[in-house]
C-alpha positions as CSV (number, residue, x, y, z in Angstrom):
1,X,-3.0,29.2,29.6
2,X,-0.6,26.2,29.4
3,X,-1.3,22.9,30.9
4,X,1.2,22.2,33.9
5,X,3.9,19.7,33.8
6,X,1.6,17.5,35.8
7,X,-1.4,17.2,33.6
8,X,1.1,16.9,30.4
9,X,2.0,13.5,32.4
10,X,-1.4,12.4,33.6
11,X,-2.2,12.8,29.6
12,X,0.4,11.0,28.1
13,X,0.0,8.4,31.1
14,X,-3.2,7.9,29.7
15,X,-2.4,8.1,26.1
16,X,0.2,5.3,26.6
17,X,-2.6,3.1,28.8
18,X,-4.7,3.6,25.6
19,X,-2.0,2.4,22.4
20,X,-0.9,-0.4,25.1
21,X,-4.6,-1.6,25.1
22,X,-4.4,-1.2,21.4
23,X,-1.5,-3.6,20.8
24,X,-2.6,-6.1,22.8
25,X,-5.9,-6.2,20.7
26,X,-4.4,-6.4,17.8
27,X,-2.0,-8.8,19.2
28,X,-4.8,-11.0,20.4
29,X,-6.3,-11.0,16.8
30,X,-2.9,-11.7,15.4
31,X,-3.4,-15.0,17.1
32,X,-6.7,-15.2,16.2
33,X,-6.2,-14.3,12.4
34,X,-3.2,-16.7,12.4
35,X,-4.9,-19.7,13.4
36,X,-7.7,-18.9,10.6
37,X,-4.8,-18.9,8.0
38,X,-3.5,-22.2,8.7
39,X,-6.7,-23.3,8.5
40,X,-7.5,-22.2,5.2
41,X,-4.2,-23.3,4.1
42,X,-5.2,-27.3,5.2
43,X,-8.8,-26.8,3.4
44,X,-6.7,-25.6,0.5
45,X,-4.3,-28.3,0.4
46,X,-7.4,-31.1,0.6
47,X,-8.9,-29.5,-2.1
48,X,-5.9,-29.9,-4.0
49,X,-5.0,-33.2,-3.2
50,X,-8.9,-34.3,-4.2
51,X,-8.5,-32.7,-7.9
52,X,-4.9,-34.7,-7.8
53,X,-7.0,-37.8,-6.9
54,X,-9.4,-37.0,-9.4
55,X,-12.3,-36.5,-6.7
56,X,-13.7,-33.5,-7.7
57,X,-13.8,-31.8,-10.9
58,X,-12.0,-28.8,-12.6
59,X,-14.4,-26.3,-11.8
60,X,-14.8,-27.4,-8.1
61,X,-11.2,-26.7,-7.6
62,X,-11.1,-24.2,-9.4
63,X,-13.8,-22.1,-7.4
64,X,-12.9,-23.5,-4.4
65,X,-9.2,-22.8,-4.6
66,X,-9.6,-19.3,-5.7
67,X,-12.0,-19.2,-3.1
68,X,-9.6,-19.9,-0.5
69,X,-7.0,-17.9,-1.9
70,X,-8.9,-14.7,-1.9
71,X,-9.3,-15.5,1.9
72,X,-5.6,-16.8,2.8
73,X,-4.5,-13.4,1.0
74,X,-6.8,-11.2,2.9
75,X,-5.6,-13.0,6.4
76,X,-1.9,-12.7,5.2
77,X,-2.8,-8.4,4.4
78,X,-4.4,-8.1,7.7
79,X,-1.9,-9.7,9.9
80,X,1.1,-8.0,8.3
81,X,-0.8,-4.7,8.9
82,X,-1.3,-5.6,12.6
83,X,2.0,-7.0,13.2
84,X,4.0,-3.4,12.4
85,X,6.3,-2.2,14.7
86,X,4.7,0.4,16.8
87,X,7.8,2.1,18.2
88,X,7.4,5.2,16.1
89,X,3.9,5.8,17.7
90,X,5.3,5.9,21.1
91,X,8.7,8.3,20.4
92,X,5.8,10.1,18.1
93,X,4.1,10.9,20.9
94,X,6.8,11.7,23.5
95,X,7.9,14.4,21.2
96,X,4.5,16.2,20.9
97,X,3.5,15.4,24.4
98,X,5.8,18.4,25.7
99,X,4.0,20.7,23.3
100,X,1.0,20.7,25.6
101,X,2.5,22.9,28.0
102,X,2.6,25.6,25.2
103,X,-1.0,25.9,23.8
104,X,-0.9,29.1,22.3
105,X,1.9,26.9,20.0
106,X,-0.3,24.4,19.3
107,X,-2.9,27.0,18.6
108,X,-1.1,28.4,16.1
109,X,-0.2,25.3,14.3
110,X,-3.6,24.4,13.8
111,X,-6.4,25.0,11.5
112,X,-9.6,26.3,12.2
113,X,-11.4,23.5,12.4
114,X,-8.9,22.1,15.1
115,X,-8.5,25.4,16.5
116,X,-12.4,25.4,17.7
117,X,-11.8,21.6,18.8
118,X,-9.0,22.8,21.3
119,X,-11.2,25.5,22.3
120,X,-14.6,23.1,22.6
121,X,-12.3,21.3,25.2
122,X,-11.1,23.8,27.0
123,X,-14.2,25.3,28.1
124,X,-16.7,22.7,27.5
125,X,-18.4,24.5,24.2
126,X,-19.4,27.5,26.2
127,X,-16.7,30.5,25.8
128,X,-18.0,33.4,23.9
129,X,-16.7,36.9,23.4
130,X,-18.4,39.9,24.2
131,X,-17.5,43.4,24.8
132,X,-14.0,42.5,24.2
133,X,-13.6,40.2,27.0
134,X,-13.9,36.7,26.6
135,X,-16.4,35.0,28.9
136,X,-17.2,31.1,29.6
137,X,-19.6,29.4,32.6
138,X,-17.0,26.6,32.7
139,X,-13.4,25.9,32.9
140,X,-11.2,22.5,31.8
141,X,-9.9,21.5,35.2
142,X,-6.4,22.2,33.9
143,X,-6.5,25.5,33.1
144,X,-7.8,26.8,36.9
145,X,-4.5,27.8,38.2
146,X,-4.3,29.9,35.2
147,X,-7.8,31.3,35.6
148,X,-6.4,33.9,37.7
149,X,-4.2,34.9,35.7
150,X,-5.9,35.9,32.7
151,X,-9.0,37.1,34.9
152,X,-6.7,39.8,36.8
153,X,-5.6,40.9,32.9
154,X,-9.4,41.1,31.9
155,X,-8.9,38.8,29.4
156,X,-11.1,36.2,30.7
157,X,-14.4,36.1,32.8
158,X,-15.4,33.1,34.4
């Protein structure tokens, strides 16, 4: 029972809507993060200057500058990590998206535990097999027109 051309698109409409919302998150915390550096790199730069003027002791600077250069590295980490390009994830996802219209594919490329997730959504938890005849109160909206179909071969009983 392969999804239609149609839902395939609504899908990867949605996907896209999704990783789009994604980037612009991470964009906004880019900003965010970025403005937190250079403000740890001016605390760290007064520190300095007052063990240069001889305002505060060893120690102080000591503690406070590796204090602030834990931080500053951990900012730096972060916003390199959210600032990767994120072309792959989109040409990633055109690829597999056309593999939706072939399920019994992507059936048999997964493992079991992903094989009972694909089945979970299809028909909402409840397909069972008795008698050997599949059987299932419910139906993902996608897979009607193909209800038929696998009805007429007793295959399916809805």
């Amino acid at each position: 029972m392969p999804l239609s051309v149609s839902h395939v698109n609504i899908i990867r409409k949605n996907a896209i809507k999704t990783i789009e919302k994604e980037l612009a998150g991470n964009k906004a915390l880019v900003k965010e993060q970025t403005l937190q550096l250079e403000k740890l790199k001016e605390r760290l730069l007064a520190v300095e200057e007052k063990w240069i003027n001889d305002q505060i002791t060893k120690d102080a600077y000591e503690r406070w500058s590796g204090n602030y250069n834990t931080e500053i590295s951990s900012l730096k980490s972060s916003i390199s990590r959210l600032n990767i390009d994120h072309s792959p994830v989109f040409l990633i996802l055109d690829k597999h998206m056309q593999t939706l219209t072939d399920l019994k594919y992507v059936y048999d490329q997964a493992d079991s535990i992903k094989k009972r997730v694909l089945i979970s959504l299809g028909f909402d938890s409840n397909l069972y097999y008795e008698n050997g005849v599949y059987k299932t109160p419910t139906i993902l909206e996608a897979f009607i027109g193909d209800q038929m179909k696998v009805s007429g071969n007793s295959l399916l009983i809805l």
